[in-house]
Kinemage of the C-alpha trace (Angstrom):
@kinemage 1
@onewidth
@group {chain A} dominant
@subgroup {mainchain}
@vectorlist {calphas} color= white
{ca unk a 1} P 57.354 127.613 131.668
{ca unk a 2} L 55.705 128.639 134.928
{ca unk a 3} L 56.524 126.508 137.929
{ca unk a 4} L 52.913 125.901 138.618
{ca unk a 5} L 51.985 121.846 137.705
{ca unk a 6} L 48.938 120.023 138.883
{ca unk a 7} L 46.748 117.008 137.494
{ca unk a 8} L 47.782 114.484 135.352
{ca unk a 9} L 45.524 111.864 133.664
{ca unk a 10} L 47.698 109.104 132.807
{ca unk a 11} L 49.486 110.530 129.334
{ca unk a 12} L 48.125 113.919 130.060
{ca unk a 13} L 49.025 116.476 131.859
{ca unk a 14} L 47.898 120.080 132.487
{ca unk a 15} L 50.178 123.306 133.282
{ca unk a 16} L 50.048 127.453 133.265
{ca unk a 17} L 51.108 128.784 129.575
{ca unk a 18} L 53.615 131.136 129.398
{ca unk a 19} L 52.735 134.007 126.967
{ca unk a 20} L 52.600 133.053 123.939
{ca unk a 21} L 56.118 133.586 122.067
{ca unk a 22} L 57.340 135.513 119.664
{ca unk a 23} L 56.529 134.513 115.834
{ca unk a 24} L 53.081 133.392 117.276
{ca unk a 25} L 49.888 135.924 116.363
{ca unk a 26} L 49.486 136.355 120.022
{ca unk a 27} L 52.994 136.825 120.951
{ca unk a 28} L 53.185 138.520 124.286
{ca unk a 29} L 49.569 137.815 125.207
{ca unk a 30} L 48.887 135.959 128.624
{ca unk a 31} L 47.150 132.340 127.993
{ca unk a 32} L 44.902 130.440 130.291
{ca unk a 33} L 45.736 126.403 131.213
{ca unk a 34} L 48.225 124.288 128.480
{ca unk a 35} L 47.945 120.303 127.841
{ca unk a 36} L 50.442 117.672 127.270
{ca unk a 37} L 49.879 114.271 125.726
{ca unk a 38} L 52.346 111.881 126.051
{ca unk a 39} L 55.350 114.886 127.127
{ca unk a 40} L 54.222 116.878 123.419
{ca unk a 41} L 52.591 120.052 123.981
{ca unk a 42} L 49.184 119.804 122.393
{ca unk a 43} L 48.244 123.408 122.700
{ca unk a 44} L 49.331 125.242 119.792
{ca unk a 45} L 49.185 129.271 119.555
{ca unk a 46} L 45.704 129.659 121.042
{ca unk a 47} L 44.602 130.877 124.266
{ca unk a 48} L 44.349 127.400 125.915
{ca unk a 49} L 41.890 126.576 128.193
{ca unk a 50} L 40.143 129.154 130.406
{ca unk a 51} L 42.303 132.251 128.466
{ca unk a 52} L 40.124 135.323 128.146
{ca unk a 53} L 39.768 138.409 125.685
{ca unk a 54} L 37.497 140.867 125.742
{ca unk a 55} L 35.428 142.673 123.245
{ca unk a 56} L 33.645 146.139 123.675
{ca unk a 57} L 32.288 147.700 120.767
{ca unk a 58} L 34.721 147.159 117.886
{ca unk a 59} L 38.302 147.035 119.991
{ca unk a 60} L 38.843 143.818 121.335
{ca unk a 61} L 41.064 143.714 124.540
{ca unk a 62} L 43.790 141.689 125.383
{ca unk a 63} L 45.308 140.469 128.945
{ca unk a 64} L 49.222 141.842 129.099
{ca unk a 65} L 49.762 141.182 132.209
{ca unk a 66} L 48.729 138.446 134.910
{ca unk a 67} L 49.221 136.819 138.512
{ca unk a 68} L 48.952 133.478 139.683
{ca unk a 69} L 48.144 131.739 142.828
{ca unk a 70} L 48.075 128.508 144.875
{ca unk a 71} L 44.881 127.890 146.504
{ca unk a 72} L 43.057 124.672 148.153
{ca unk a 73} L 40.838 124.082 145.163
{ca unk a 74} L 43.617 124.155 142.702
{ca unk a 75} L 45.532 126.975 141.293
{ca unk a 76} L 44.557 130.302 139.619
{ca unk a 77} L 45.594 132.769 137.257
{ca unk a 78} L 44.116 136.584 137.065
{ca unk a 79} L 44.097 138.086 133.950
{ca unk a 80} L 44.465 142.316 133.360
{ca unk a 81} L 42.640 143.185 130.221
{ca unk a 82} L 45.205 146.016 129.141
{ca unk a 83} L 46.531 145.619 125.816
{ca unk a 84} L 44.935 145.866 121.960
{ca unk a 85} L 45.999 144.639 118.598
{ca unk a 86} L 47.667 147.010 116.034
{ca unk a 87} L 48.500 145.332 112.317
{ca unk a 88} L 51.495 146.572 110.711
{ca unk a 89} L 52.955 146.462 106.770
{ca unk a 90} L 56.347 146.929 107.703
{ca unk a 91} L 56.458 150.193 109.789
{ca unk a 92} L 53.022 151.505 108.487
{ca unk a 93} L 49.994 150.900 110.820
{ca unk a 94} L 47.381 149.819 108.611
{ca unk a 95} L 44.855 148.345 111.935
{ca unk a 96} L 41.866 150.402 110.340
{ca unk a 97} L 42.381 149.306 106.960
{ca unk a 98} L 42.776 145.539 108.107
{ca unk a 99} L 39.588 146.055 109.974
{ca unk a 100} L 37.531 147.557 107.424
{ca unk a 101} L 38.816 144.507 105.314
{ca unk a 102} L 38.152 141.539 108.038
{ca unk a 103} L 34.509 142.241 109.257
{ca unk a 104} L 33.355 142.667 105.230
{ca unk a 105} L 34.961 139.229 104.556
{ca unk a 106} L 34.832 137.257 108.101
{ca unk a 107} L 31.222 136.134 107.243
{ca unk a 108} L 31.825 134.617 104.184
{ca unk a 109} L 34.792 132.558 105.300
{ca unk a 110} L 33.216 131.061 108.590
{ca unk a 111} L 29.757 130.464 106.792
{ca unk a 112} L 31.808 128.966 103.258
{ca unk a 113} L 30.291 131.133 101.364
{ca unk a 114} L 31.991 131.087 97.901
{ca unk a 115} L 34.191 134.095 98.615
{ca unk a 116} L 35.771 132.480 101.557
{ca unk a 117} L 38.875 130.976 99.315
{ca unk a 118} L 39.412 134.817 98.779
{ca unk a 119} L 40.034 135.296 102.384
{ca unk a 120} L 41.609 132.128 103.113
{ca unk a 121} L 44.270 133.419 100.383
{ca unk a 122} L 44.461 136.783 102.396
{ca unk a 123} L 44.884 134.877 105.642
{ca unk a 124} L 47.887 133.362 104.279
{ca unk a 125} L 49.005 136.753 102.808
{ca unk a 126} L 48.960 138.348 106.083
{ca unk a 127} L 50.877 136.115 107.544
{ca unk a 128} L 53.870 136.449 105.210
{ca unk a 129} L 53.240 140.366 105.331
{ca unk a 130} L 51.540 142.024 107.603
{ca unk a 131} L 52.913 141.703 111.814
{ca unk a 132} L 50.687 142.061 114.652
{ca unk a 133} L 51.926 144.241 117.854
{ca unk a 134} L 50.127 144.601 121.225
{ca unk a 135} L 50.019 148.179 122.875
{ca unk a 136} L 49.182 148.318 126.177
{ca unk a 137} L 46.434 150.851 127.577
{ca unk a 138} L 44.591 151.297 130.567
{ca unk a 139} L 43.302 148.170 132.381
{ca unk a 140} L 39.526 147.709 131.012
{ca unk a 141} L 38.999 144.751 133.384
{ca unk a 142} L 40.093 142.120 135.809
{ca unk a 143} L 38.987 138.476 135.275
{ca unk a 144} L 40.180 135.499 137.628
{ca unk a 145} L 40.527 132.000 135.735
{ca unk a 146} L 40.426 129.300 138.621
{ca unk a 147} L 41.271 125.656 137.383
{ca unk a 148} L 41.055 122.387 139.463
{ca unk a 149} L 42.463 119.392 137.683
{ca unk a 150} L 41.254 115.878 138.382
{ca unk a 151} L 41.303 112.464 137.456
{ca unk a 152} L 39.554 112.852 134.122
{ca unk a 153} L 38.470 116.126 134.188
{ca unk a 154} L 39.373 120.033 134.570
{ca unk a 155} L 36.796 122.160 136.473
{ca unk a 156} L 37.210 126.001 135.490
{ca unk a 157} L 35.438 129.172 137.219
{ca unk a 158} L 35.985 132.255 135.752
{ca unk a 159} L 35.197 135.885 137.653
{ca unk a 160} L 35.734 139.464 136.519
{ca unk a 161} L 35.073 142.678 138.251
{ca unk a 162} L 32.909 144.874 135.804
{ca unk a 163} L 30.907 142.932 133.804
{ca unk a 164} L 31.300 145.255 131.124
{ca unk a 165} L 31.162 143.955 127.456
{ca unk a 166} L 31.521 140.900 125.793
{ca unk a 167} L 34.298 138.101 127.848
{ca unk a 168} L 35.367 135.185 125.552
{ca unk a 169} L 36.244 132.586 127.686
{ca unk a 170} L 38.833 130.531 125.110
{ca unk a 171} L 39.144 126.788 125.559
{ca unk a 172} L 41.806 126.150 122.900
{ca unk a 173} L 43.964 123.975 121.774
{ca unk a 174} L 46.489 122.817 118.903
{ca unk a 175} L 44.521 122.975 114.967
{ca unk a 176} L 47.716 120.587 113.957
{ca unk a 177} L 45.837 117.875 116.321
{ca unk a 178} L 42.299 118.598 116.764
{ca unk a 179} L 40.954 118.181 113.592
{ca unk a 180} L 36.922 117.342 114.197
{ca unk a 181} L 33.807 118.269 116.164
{ca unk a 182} L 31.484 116.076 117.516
{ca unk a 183} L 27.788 117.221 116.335
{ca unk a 184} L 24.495 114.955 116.944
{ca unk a 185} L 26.984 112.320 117.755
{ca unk a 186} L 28.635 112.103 114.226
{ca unk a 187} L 31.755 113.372 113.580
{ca unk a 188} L 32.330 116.367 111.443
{ca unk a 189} L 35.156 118.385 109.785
{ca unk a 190} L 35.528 121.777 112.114
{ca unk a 191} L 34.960 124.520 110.175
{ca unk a 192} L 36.955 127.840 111.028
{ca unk a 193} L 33.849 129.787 113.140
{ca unk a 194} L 30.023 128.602 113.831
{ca unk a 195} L 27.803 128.574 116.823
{ca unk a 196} L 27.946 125.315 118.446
{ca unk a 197} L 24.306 122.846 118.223
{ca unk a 198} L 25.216 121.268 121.118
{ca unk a 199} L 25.519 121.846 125.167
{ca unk a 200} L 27.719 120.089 125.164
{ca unk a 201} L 30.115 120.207 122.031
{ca unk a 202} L 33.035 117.527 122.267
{ca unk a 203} L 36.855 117.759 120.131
{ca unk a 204} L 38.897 115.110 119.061
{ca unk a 205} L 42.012 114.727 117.777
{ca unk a 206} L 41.822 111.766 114.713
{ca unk a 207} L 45.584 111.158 115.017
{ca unk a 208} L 46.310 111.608 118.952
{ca unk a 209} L 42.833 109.475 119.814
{ca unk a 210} L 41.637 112.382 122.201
{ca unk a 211} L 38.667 114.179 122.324
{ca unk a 212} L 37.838 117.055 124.988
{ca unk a 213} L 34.685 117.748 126.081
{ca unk a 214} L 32.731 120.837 127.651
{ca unk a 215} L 29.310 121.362 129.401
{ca unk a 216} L 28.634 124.804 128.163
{ca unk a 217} L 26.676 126.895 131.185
{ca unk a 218} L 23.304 128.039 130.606
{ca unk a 219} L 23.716 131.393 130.465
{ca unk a 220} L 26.421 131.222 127.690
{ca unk a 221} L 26.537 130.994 123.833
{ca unk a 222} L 29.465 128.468 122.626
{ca unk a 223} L 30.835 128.490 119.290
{ca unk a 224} L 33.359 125.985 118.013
{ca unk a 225} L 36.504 126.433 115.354
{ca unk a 226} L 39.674 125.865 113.796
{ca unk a 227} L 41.677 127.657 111.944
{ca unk a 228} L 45.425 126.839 110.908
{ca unk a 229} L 47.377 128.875 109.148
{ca unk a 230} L 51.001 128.176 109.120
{ca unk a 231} L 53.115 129.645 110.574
{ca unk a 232} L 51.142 132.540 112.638
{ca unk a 233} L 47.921 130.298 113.394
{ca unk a 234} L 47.163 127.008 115.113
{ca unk a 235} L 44.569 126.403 117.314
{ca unk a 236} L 41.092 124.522 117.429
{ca unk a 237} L 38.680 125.501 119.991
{ca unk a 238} L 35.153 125.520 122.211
{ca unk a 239} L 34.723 129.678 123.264
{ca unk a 240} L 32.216 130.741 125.372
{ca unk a 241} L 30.678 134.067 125.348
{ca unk a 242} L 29.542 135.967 128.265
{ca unk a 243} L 27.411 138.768 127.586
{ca unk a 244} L 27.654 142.369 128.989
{ca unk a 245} L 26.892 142.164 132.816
{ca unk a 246} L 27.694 138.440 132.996
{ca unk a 247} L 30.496 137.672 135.968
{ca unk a 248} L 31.183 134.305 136.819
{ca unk a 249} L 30.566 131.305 135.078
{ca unk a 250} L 31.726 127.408 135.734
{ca unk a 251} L 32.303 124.614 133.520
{ca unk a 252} L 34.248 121.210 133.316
{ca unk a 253} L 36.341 119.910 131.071
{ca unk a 254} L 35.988 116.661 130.118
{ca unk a 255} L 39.199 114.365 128.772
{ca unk a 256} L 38.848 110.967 127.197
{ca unk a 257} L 39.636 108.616 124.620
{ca unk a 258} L 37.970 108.462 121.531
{ca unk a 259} L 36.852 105.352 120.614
């Protein structure tokens, strides 16, 4: 648990994630800001808020290794984009075939097409067999996650050096809790992947009373999911995507009740 604490609304209160621990699909991976509601950590395996990956062509990269800081405004973490996934059947590296296998079936599952039990059954399969192992390579980026907690809210700027290919800027949290999306002000089930309808999409948690929301920048896609998969996956999330030569972007967080 890093040493770093700041803002607390009432019940909740915010804090720098550790990387994620071992048993967890991103074990070893460096996270962006965790919640607590009522002294129970609410953010599951997921990134947390303001975590980043990147994705350039096919490989998507992941942040080994990061620094944090105490500033005026808050507190900030900076991320090195230096590590990519490899998928193992006991000591055999099968990454390719798993790939070959995942962007064939992917579609289906987050659109619920009817072969998406298929790969909700091979979700579950690889989590029983198959383990997932990050190997560090050369730093593809930098990006700087900069988080100012409130009252009420969390204000987040993130900044990397390049620009270069595709930055999702995770704001995730605990599947086990957050259970529903807020679309054209009705509540629906969250599916596992879709492009958000809204600017500002809004998640709530039906048996903690808490919904988070985010105003989504302009010049950013959001997409909104779940997915929970015991006991590799758990998380529940807003993303935002920031195209190739995109470098900064700022959004709040917004916490609340649910009424």
């Amino acid at each position: 648990m890093t040493s770093i604490h700041d803002g607390s609304r009432g019940s909740v209160s915010m804090y720098l994630l550790d990387p994620a621990g071992m048993g967890m699909e991103l074990a070893g991976v460096a996270r962006g800001l965790g919640l607590r509601f009522l002294g129970e950590d609410i953010t599951g395996e997921g990134l947390g808020l303001g975590g980043v990956v990147l994705r350039v062509g096919r490989v998507t990269y992941f942040p080994l290794s990061s620094k944090d800081s105490l500033h005026e405004e808050g507190f900030s973490r900076v991320f090195l984009l230096n590590g990519v996934s490899r998928r193992y059947l006991g000591p055999l590296d099968i990454t390719e075939l798993h790939r070959f296998v995942r962007d064939r079936l992917a579609p289906h599952y987050q659109s619920g097409s009817p072969l998406a039990p298929l790969f909700h059954h091979l979700m579950r399969l690889r989590g029983l067999l198959l383990r997932t192992r990050y190997v560090a390579v050369d730093t593809r980026e930098t990006a700087q996650a900069t988080f100012t907690c409130r009252a009420d809210e969390i204000r987040i700027r993130v900044r990397r050096e390049r620009g270069c290919g595709k930055m999702i800027v995770a704001n995730e949290l605990s599947g086990r809790f957050f259970d529903y999306a807020v679309i054209g002000g009705r509540r629906v089930a969250l599916p596992p992947w879709m492009r958000s309808p809204e600017r500002r999409p809004t998640l709530g948690s039906s048996l903690l009373k808490l919904e988070l929301s985010l105003e989504v920048p302009p010049e950013v896609e959001a997409f909104i999911g779940r997915e929970v998969q015991p006991p590799r996956l758990d998380w529940a999330g807003i993303d935002l995507v920031m195209e190739e030569g995109v470098k900064e972007i700022s959004y709040r967080v917004l916490l609340s009740l649910a009424s």
